[in-house]
C-alpha positions in Angstrom: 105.7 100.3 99.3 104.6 100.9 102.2 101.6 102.7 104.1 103.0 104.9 107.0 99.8 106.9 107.4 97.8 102.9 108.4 100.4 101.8 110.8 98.4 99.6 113.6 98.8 99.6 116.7 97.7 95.9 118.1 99.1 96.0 121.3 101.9 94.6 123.6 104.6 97.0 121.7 103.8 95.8 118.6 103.3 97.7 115.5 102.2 96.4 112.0 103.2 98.3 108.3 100.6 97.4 105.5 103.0 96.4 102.3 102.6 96.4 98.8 103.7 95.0 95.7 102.6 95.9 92.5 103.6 93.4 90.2 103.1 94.5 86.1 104.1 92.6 83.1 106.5 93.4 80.0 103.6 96.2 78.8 103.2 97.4 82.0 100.1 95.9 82.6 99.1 94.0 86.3 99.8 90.7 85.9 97.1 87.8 86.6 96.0 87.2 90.5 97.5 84.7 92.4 101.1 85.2 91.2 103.1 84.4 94.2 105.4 87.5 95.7 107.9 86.2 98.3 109.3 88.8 101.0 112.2 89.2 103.1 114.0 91.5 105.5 117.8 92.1 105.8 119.3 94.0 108.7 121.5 97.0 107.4 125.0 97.0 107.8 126.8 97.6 110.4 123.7 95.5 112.1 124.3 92.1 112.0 120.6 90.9 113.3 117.2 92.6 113.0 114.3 91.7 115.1 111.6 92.9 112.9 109.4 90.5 110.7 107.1 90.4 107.7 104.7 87.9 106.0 107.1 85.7 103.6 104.2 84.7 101.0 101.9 86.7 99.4 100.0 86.8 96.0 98.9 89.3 93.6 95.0 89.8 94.2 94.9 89.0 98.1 93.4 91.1 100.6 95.5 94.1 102.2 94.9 94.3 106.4 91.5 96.4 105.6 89.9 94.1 103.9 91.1 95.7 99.7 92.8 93.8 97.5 93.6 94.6 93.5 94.7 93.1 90.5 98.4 92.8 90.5 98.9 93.9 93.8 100.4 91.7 96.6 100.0 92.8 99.8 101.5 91.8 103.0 102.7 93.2 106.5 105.6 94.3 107.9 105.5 94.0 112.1 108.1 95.8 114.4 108.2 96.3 118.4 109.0 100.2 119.9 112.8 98.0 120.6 112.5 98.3 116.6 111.9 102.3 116.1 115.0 104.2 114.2 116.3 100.9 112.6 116.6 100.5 109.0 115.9 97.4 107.1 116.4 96.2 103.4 113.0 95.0 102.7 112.6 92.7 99.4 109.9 91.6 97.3 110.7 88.9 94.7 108.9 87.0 92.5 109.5 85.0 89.3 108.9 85.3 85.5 107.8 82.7 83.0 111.3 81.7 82.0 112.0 81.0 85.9 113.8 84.4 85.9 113.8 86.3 89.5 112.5 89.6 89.4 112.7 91.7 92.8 112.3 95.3 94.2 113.1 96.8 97.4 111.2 99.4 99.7 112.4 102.5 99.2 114.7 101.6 95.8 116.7 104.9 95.7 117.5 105.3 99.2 118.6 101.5 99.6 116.8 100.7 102.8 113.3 101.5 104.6 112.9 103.0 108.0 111.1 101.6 111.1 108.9 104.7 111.9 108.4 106.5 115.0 104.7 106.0 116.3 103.5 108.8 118.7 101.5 109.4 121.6 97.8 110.6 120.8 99.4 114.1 121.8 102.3 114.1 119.8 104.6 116.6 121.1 103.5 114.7 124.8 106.0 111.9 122.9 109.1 114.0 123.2 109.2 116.3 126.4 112.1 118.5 127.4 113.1 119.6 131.1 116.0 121.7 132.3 116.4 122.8 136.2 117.3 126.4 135.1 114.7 128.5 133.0 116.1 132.4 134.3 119.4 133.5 134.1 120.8 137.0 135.2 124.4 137.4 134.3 124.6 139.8 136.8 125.3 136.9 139.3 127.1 134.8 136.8 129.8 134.1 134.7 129.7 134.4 130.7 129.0 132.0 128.6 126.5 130.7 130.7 125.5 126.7 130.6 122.0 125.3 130.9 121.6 121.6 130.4 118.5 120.2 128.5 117.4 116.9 128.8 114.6 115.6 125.8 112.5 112.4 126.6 111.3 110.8 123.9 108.4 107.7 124.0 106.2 105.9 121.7 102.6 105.3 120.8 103.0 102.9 123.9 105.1 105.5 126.5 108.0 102.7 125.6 112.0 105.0 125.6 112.6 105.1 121.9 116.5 104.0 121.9 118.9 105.1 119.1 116.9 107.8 118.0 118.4 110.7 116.6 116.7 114.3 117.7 117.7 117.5 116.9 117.4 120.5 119.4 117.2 124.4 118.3 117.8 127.1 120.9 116.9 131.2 119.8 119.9 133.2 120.5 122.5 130.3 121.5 126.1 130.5 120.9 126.7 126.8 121.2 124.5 123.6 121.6 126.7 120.7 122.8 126.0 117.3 122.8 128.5 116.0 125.5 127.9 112.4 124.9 129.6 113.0 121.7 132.4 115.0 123.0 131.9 118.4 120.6 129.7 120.6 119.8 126.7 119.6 117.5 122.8 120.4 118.5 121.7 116.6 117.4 122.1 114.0 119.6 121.0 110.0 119.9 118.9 108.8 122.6 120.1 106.3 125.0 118.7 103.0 126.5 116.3 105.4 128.5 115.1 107.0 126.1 116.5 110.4 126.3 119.1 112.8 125.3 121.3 115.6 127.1 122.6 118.9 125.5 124.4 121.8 127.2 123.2 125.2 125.7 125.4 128.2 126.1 124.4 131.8 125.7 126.8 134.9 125.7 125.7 137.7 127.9 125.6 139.5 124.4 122.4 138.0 124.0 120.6 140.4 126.2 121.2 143.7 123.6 122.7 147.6 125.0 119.4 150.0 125.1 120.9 152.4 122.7 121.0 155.9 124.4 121.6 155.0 128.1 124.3 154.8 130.5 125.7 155.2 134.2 124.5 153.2 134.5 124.1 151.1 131.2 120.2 149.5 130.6 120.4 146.1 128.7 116.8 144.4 127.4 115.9 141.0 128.3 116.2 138.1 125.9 113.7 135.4 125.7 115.1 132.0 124.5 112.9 129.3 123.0 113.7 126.0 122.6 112.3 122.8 120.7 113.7 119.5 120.2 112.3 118.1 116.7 112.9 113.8 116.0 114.2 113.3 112.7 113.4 109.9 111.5 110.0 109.4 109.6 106.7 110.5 111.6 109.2 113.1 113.1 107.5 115.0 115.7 108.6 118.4 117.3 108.2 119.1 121.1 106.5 121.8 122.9 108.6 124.8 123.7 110.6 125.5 127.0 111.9 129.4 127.9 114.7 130.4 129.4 114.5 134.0 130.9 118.3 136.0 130.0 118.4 139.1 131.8 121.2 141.9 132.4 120.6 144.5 134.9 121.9 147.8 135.0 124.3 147.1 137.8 126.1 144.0 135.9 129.5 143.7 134.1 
């Protein structure tokens, strides 16, 4: 296992995972300290490499990172860089029975593979900031559907661009959220080398509702669109909110 909630944060980009084995004999009891637990990393496929490391030796009874340690329990760490956030890893722990027999567990059995998590800011919505030049929009002077690009930022503990991330952005009243990089509609996109993501949102000048009961001319209320951008890998984080002002005067199509 390992503790998410005590990731440290050393410095120079660096992160470090406290790890855990519990090792328990044929009755379920912890075996005897000092049996020797040997761990490893794998990069997931399609990755071929993986730049994240842990401690190869540990042994039941040692000393966790804060200074705890228990019978049957072998603790190590697991250290990653902010290059390292969104990556997936098989993480193994193996040891060896009386009979020389290898016995071995992975983080996160039933998924298959263990996430590097996301560490924020000490603000965590100041992590992932969105922008967008247009926050009013009065389809009296424009054309319907209307397109408003969004841009989300997203940074780490150490204000590093958080690559490959995916992030997922949810817009009140849309009627599409494109993600052009992928070339179709879809309101989750992956953040590039900088660190950031682009979506085109498009509202329909329906948005902005008839006042029942009026006419020549027609009276339409305004529509208030919020939108957040939420990260969606472990430690996910969700932005603040950005508003875009849709209005339809009386005098518009």
């Amino acid at each position: 296992s390992s503790d998410l909630r005590n990731i440290q944060k050393p410095g120079s980009g660096f992160y470090i995972i406290p790890t855990a084995a519990l090792v328990n004999d044929i009755w379920g009891n912890p075996v005897a300290d000092s049996t020797y637990v040997y761990w490893s990393l794998a990069p997931v496929p399609p990755d071929s490499t993986i730049n994240a490391a842990v401690e190869g030796v540990s042994y039941t009874g040692n000393e966790s990172s804060n200074g705890q340690s228990y019978s049957g329990i072998a603790n190590t760490t697991l250290i990653y860089s902010s290059y390292d956030i969104s990556e997936s890893v098989f993480a193994r722990a193996l040891t060896f029975g009386v009979n020389g027999d290898s016995v071995y567990t992975r983080i996160n059995e039933n998924e298959g593979e263990a996430y590097l998590p996301y560490v924020p800011l000490d603000n965590p919505s100041d992590g992932l900031v969105l922008s967008t030049p247009i926050t009013y929009v009065d389809f009296t002077f424009t054309t319907s559907p209307v397109q408003i690009s969004i841009t989300g930022t997203l940074r780490d503990y150490y204000s590093t661009p958080v690559v490959n991330a995916p992030v997922m952005l949810l817009a009140q009243g849309a009627a599409n959220i494109y993600w052009p990089a992928a070339g179709f509609s879809n309101n989750t996109g992956i953040t590039d080398i900088n660190g950031q993501v682009a979506w085109i949102v498009e509202y329909d000048i329906g948005v902005c509702a008839w006042i029942v009961g009026t006419s020549d001319p027609a009276q339409y209320e305004e529509f208030t669109s919020s939108i957040t951008a939420t990260l969606l890998i472990a430690q996910s984080i969700t932005s603040n909110p950005i508003d875009i002002l849709l209005v339809r005067t009386a005098e518009g199509p």
